[in-house]
DSSP file (Angstrom, degrees, kcal/mol; ACC not computed):
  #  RESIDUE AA STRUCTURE BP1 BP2  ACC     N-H-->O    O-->H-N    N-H-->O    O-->H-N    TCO  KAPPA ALPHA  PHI   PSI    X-CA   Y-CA   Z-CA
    1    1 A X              0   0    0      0, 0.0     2,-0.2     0, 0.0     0, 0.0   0.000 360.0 360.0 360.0 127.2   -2.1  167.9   41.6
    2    2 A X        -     0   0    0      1,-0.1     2,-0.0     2,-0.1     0, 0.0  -0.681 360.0-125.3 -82.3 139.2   -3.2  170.4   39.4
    3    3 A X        -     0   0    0     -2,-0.2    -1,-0.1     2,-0.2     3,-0.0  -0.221  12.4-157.4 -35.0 142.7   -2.1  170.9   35.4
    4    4 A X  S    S+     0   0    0     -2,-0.0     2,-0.3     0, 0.0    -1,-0.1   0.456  74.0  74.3-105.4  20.2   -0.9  174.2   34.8
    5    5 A X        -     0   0    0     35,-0.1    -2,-0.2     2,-0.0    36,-0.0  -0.854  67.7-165.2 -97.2 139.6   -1.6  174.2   31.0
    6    6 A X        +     0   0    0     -2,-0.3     2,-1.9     2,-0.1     4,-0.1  -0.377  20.8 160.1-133.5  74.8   -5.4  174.7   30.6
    7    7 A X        +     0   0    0      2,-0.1     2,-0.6     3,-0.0    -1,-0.0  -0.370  21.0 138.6 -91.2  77.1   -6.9  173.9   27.0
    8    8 A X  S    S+     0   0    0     -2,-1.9     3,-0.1     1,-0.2    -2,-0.1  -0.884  73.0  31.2-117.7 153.6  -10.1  173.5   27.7
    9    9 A X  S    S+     0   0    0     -2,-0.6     2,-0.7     1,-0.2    -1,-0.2   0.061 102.3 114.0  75.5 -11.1  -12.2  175.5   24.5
   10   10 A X        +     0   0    0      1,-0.1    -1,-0.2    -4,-0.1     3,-0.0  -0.731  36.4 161.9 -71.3 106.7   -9.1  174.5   22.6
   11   11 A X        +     0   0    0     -2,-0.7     2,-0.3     1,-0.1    -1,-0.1   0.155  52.9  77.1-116.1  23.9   -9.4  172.1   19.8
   12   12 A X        -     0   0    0     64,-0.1    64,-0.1    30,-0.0     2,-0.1  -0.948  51.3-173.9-140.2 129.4   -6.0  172.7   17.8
   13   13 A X        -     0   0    0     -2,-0.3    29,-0.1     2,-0.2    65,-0.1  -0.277  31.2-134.5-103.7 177.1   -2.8  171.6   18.5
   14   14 A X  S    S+     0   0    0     27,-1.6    64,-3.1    63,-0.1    65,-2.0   0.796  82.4  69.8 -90.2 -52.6    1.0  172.1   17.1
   15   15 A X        +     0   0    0     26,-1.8    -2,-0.2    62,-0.2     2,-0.2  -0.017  38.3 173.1 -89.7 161.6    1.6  168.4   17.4
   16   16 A X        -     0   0    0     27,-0.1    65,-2.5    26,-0.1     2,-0.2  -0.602  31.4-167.7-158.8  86.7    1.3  165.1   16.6
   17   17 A X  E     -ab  44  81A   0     26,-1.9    28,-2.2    63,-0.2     2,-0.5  -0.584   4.1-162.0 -92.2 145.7    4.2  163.1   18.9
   18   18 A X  E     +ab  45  82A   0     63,-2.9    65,-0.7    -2,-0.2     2,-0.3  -0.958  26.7 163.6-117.6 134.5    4.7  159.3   17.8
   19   19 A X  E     - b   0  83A   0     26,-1.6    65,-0.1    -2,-0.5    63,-0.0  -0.777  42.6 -83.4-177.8 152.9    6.5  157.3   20.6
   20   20 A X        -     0   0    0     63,-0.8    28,-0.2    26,-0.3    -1,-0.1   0.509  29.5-138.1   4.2 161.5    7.6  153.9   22.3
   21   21 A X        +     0   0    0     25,-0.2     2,-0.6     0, 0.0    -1,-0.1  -0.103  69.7 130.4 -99.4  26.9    4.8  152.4   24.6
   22   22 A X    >   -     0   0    0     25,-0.2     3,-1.3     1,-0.2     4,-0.5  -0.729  55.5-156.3 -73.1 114.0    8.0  151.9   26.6
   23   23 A X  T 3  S+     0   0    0     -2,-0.6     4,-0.3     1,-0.2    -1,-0.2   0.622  88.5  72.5 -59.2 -33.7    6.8  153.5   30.3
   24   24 A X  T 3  S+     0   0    0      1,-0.2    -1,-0.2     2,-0.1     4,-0.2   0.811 106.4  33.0 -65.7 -19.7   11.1  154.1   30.9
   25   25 A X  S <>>S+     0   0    0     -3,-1.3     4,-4.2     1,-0.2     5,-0.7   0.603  99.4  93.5-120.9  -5.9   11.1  157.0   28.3
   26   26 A X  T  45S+     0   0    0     -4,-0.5     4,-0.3     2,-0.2    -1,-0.2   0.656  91.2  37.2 -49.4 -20.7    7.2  158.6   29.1
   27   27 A X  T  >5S+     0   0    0     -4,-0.3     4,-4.1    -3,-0.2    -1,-0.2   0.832 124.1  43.2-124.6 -39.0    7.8  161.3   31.6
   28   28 A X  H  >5S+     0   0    0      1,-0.3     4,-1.4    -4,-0.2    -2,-0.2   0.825 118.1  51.2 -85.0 -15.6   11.8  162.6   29.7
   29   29 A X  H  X5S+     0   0    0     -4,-4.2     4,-4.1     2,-0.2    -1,-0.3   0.855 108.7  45.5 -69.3 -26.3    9.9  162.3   26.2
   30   30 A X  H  ><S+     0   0    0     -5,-0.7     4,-1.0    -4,-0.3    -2,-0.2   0.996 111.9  55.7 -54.9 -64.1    7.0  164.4   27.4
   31   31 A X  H  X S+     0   0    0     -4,-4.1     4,-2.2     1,-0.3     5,-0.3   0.870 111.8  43.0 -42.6 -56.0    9.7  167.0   28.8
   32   32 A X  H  <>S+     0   0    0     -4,-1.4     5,-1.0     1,-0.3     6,-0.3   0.909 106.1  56.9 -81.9 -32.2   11.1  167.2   25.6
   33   33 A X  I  X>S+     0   0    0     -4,-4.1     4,-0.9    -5,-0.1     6,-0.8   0.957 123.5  30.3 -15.5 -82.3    8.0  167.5   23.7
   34   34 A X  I  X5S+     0   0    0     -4,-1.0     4,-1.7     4,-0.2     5,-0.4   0.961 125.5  39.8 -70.8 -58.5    7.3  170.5   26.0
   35   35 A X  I  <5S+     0   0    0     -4,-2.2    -3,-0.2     1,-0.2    -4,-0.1   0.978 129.1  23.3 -40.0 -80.4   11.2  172.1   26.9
   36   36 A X  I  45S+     0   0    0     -5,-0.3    -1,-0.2     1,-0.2    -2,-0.2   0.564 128.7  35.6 -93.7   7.1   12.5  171.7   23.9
   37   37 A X  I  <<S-     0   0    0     -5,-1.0    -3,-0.2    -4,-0.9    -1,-0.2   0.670  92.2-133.4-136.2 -75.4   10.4  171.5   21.3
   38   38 A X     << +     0   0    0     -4,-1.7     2,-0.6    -5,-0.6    -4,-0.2   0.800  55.0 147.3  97.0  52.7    8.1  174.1   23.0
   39   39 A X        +     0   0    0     -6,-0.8    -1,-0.2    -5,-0.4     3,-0.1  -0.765  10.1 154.4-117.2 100.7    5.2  171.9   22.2
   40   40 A X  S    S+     0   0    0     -2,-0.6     2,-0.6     1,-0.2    -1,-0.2   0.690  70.5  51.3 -82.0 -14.5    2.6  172.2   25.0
   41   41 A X  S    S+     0   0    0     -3,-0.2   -26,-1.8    -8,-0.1   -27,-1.6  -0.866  77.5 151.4-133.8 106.5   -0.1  171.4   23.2
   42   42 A X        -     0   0    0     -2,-0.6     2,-0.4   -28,-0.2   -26,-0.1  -0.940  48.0-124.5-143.1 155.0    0.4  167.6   21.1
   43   43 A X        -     0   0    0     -2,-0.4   -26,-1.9     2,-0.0     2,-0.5  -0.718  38.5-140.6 -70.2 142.0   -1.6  165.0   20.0
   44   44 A X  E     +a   17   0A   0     -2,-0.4     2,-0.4   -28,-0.1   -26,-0.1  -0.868  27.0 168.7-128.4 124.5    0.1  161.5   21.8
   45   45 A X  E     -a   18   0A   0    -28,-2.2   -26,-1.6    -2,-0.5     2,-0.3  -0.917  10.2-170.5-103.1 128.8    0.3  158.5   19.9
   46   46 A X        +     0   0    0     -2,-0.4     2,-0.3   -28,-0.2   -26,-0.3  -0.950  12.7 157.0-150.9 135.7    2.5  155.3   21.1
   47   47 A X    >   -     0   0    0     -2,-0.3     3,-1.6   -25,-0.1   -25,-0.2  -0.956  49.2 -67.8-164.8 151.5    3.4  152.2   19.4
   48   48 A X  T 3  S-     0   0    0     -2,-0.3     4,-0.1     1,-0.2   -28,-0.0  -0.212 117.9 -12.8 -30.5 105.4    6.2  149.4   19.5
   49   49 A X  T >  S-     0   0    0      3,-0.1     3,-9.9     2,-0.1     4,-0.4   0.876  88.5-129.7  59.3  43.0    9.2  150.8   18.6
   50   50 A X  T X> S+     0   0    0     -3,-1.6     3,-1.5     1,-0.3     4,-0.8   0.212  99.7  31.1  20.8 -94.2    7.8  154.1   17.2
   51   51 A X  H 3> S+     0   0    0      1,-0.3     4,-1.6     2,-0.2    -1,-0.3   0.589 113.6  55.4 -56.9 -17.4    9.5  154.1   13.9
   52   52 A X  H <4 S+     0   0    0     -3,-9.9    -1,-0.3     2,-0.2    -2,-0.2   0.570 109.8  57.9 -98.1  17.5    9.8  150.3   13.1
   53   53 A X  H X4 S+     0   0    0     -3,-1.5     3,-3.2    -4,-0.4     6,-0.3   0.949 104.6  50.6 -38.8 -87.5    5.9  150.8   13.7
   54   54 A X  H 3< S+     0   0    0     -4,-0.8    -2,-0.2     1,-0.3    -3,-0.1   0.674 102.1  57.3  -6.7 -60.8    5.9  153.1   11.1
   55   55 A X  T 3< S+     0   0    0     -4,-1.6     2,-0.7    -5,-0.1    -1,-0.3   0.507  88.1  96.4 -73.7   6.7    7.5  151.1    9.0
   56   56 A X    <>  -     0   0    0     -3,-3.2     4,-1.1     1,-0.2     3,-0.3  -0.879  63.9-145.4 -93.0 108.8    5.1  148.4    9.2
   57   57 A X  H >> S+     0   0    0     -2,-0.7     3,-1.5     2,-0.2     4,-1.3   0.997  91.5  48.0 -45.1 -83.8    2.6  148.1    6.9
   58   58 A X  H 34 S+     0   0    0      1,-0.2     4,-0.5     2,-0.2    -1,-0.2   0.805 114.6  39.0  16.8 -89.5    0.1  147.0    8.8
   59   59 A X  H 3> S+     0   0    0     -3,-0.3     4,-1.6    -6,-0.3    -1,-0.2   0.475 110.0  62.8 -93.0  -0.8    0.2  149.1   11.6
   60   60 A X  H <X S+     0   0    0     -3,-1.5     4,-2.1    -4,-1.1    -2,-0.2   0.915  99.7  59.5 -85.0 -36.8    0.9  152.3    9.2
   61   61 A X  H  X S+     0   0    0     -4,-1.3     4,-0.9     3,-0.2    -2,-0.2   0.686 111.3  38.5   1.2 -59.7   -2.5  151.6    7.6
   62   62 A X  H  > S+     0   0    0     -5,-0.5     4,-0.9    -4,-0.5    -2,-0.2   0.886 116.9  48.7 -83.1 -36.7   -4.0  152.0   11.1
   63   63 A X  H  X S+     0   0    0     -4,-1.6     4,-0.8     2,-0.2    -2,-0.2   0.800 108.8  55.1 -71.2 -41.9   -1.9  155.0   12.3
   64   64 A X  H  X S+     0   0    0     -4,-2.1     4,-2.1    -5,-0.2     5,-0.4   0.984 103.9  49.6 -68.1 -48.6   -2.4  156.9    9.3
   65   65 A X  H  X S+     0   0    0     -4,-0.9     4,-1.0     2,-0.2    -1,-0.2   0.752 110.2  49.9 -52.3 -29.2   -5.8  156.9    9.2
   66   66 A X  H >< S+     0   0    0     -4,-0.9     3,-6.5     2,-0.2     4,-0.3   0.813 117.0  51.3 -68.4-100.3   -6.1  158.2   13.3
   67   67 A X  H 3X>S+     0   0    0     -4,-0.8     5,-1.0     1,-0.4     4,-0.6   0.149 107.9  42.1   0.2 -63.1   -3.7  160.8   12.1
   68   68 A X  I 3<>S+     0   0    0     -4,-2.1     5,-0.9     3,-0.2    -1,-0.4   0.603 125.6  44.1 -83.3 -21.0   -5.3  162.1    9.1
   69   69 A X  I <<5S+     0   0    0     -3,-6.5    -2,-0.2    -4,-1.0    -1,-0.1   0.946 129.0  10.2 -55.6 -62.7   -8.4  162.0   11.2
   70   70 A X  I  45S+     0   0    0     -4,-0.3    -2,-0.1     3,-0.2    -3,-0.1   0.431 131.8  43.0-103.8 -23.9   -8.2  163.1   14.5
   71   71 A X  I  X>S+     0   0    0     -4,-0.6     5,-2.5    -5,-0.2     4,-1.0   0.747 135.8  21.3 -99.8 -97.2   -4.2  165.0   14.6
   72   72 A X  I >4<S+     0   0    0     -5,-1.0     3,-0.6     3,-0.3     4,-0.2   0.784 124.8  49.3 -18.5 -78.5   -5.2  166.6   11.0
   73   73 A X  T 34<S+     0   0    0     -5,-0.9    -1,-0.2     1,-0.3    -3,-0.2   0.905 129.2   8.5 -45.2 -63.5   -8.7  166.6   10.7
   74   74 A X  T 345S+     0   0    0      1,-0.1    -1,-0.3    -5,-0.0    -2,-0.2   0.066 131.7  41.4-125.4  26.8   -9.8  167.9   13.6
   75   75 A X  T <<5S-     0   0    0     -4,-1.0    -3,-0.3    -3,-0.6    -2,-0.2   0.344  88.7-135.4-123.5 -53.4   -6.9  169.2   15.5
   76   76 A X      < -     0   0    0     -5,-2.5    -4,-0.2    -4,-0.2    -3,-0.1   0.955  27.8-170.3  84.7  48.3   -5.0  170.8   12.8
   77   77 A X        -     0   0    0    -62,-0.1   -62,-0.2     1,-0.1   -63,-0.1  -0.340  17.4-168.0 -86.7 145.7   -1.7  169.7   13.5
   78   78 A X        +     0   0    0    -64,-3.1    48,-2.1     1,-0.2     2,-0.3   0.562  68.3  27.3-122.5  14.1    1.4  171.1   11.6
   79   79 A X  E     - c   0 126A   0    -65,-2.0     2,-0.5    46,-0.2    -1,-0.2  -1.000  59.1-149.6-152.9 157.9    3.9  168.9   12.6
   80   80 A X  E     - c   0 127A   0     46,-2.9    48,-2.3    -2,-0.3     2,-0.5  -0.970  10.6-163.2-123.7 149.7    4.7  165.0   13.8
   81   81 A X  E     -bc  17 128A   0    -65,-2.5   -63,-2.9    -2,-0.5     2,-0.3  -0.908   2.1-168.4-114.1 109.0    7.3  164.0   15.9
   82   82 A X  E     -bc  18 129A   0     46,-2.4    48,-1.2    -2,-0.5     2,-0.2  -0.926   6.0-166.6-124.1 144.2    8.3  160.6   16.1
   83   83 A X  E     -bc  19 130A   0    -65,-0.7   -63,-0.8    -2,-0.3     2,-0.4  -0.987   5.8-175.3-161.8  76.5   10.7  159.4   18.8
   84   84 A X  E     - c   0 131A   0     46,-0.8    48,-4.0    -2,-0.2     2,-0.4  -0.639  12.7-156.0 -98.1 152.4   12.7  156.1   19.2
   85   85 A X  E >   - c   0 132A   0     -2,-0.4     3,-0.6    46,-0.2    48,-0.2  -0.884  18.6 -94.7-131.1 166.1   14.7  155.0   22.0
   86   86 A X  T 3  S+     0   0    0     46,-3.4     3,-0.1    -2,-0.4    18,-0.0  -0.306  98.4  20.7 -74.5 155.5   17.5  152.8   23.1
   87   87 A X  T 3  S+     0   0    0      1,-0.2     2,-0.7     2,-0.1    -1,-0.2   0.670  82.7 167.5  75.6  18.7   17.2  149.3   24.5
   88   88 A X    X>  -     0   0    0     -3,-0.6     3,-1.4     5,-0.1     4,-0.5  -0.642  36.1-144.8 -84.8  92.4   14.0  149.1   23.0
   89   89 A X  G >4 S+     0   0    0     -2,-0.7     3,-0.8     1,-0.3    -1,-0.1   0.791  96.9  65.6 -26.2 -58.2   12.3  145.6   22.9
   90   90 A X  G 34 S+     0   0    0      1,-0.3    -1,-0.3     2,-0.2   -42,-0.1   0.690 111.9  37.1 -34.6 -78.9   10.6  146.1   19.7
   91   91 A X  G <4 S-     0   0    0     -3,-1.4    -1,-0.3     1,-0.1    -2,-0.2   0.450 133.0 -95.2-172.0 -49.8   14.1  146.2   18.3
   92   92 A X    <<  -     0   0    0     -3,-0.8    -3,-0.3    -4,-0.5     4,-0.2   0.580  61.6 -95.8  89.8  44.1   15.4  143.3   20.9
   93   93 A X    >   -     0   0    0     -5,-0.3     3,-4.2     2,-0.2     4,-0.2   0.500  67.8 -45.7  38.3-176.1   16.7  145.7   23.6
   94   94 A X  G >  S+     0   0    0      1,-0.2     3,-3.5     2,-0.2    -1,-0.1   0.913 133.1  67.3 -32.5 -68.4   20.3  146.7   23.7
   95   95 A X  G 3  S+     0   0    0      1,-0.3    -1,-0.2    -8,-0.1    -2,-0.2   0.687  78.2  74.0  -6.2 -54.0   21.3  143.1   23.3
   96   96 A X  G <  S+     0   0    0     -3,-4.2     2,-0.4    -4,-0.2    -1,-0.3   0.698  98.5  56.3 -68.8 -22.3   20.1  142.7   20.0
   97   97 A X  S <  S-     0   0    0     -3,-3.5     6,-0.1    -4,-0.2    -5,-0.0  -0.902  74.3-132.2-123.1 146.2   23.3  144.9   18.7
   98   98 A X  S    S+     0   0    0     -2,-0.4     2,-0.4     4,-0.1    -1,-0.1   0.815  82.9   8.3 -74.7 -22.5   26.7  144.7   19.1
   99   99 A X     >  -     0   0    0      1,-0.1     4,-2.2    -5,-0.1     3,-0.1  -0.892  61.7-118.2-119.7 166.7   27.2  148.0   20.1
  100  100 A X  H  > S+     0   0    0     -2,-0.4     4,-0.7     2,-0.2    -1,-0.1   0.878 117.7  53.9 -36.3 -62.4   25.9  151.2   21.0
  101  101 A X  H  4 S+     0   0    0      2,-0.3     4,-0.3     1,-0.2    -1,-0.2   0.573 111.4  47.6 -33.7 -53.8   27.2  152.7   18.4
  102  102 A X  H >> S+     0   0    0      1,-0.2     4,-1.4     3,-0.2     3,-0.6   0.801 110.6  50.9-144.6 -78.2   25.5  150.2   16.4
  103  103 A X  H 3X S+     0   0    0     -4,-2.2     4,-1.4     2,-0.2     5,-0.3   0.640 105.3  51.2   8.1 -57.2   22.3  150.4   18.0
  104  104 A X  H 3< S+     0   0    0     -4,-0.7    -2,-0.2     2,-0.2    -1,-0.2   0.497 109.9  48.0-117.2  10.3   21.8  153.9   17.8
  105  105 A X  H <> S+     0   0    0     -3,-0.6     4,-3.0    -4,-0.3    -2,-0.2   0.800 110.9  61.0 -96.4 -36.0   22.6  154.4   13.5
  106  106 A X  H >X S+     0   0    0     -4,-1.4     3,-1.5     1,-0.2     4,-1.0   0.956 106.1  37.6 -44.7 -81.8   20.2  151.5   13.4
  107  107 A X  H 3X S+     0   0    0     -4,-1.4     4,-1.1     1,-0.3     5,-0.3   0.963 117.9  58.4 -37.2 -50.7   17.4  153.4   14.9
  108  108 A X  H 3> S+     0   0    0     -5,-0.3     4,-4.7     2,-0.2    -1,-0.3   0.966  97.9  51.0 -23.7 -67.1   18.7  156.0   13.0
  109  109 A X  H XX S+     0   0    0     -4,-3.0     4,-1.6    -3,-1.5     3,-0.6   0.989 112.4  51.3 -68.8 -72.7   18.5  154.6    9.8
  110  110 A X  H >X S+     0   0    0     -4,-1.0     3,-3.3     1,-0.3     4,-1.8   0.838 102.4  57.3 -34.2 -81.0   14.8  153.8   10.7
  111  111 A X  H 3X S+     0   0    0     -4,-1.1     4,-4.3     1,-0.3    -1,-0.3   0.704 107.2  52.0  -2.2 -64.5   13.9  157.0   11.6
  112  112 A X  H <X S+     0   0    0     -4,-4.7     4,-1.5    -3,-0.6    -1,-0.3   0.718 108.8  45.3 -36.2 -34.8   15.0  157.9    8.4
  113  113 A X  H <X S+     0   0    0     -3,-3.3     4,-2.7    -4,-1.6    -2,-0.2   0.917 111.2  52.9 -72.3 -55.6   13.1  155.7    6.6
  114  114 A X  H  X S+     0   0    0     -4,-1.8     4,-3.1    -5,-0.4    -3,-0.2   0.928 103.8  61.5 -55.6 -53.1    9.9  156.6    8.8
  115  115 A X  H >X S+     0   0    0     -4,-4.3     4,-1.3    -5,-0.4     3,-0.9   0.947 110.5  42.9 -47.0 -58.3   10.5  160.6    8.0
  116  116 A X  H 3X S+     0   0    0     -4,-1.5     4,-2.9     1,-0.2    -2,-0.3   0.924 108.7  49.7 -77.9 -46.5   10.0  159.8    4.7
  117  117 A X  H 3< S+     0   0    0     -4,-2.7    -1,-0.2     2,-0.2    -2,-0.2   0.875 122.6  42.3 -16.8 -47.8    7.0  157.2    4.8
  118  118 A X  H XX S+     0   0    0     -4,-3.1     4,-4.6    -3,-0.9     3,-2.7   0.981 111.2  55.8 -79.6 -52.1    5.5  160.2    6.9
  119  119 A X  H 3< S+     0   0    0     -4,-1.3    -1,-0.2     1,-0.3    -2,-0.2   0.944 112.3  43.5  22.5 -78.5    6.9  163.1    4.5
  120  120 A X  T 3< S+     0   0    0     -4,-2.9    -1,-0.3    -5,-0.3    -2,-0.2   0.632 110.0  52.4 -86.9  25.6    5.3  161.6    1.8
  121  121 A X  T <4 S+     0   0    0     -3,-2.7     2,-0.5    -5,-0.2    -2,-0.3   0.622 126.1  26.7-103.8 -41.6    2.0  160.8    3.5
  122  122 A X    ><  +     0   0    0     -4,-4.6     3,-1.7     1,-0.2    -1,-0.2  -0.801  67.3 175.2-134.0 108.8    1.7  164.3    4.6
  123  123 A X  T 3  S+     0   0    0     -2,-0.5    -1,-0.2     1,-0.3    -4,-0.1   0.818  81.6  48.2 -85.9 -22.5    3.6  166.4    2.2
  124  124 A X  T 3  S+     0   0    0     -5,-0.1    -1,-0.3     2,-0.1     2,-0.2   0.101  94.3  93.9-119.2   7.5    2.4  169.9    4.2
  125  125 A X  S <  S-     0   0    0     -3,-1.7     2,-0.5    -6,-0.1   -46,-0.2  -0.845  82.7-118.2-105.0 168.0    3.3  168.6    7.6
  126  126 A X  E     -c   79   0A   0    -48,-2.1   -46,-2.9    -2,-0.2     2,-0.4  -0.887  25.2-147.3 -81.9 113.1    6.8  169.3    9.4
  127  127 A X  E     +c   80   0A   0     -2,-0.5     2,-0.3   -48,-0.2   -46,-0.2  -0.770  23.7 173.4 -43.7 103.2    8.7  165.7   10.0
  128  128 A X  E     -c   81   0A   0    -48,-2.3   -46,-2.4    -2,-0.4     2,-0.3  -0.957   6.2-176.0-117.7 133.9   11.0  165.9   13.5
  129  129 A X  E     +c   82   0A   0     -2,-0.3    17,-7.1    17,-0.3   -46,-0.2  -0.999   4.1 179.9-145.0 154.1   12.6  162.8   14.6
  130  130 A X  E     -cD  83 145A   0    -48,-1.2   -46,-0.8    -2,-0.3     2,-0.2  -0.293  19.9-143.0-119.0-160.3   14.5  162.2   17.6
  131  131 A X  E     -cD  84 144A   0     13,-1.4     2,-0.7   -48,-0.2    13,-0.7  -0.826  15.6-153.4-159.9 112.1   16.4  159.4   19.4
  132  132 A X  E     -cD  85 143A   0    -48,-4.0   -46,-3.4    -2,-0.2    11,-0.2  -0.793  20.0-167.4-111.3 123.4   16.4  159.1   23.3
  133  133 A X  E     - D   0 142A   0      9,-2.0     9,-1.7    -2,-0.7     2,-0.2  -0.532  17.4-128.3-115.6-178.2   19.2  157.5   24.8
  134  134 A X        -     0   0    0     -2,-0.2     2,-0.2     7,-0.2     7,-0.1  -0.488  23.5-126.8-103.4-176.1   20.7  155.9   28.2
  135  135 A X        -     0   0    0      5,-0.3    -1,-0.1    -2,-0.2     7,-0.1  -0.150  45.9 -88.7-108.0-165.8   23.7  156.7   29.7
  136  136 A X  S    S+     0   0    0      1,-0.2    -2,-0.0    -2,-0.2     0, 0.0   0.588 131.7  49.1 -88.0 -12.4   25.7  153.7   30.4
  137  137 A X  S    S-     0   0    0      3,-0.0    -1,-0.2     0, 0.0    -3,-0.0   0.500 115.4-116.8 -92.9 -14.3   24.6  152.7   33.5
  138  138 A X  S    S+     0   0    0      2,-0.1    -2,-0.1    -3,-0.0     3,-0.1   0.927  86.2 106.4  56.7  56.8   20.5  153.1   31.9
  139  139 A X        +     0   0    0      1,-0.2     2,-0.3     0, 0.0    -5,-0.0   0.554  59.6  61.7-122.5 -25.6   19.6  155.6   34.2
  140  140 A X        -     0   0    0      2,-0.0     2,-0.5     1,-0.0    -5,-0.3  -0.715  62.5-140.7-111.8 163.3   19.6  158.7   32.2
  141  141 A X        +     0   0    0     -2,-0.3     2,-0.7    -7,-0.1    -7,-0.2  -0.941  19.3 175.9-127.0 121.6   17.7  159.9   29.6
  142  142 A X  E     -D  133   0A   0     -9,-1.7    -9,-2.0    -2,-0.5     2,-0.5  -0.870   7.7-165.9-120.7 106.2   19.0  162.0   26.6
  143  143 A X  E     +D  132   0A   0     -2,-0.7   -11,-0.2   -11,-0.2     2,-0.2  -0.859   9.8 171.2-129.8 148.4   17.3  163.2   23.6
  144  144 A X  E     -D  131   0A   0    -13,-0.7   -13,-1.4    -2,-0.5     2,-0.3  -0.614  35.0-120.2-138.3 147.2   18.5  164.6   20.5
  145  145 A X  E     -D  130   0A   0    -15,-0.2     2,-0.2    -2,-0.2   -15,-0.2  -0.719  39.2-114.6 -97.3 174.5   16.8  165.3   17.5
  146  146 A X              0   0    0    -17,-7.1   -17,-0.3    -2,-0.3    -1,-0.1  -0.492 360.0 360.0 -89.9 155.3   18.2  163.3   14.5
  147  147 A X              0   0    0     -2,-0.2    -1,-0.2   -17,-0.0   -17,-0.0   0.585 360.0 360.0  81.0 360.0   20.1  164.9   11.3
């Protein structure tokens, strides 16, 4: 199967997407990347539990430097998007909270947290963060950006 987007001579993007390594949300985070977003062209970066990555010292240390390398440097990206979802191990899936409800201002609240970590790491890029959830049954996939 052929792509139809073809950036080959291209070497700047819009994007920089942060998201899950979770395999359940890859194909409806992509989509929303591209649909709604209208980002065809994005850097993609994936880590445990996107934002409580983020929030990691650790691994923010290592993610910022790719970033400001490769998404910045040499792509010349003007915005990140970072992207948590529900039921999300990192987190201790669904389980871990007593609600839904409950669940999905926790991620929330990270998210928050993350925008500003990122925010003030790259004061000239645009922050979007989103939250992709399941239906009740975990079959469908909805994502919203946050705020």
């Amino acid at each position: 199967m052929k792509s139809t987007f073809n950036f080959k001579g291209q070497h700047s993007c819009k994007a920089a997407a942060i998201m899950c390594v979770d395999f359940r949300f890859w194909k409806e985070t992509s989509n929303f990347f591209q649909d709604d977003l209208e980002l065809k062209d994005f850097d993609l970066w994936t880590a445990p539990g996107a934002a409580k990555s983020i929030l990691d010292e650790t691994f923010f240390g290592i993610i910022k430097k790719k970033i400001k390398a490769v998404s910045v440097g040499l792509h010349q990206i003007k915005k990140i998007v970072l992207v948590n979802h529900a039921d999300c191990g990192a987190y201790g899936g669904r389980d871990a909270f007593s609600s839904t409800e409950v669940e999905k201002n926790s991620h929330k609240q990270d998210l928050m947290q993350a925008k500003k970590k990122l925010q003030a790491e790259f004061p000239d890029l645009e922050i979007v963060i989103a939250y992709a959830d399941l239906d009740q049954k975990g079959l469908e996939v909805n994502i919203v950006t946050v705020e």
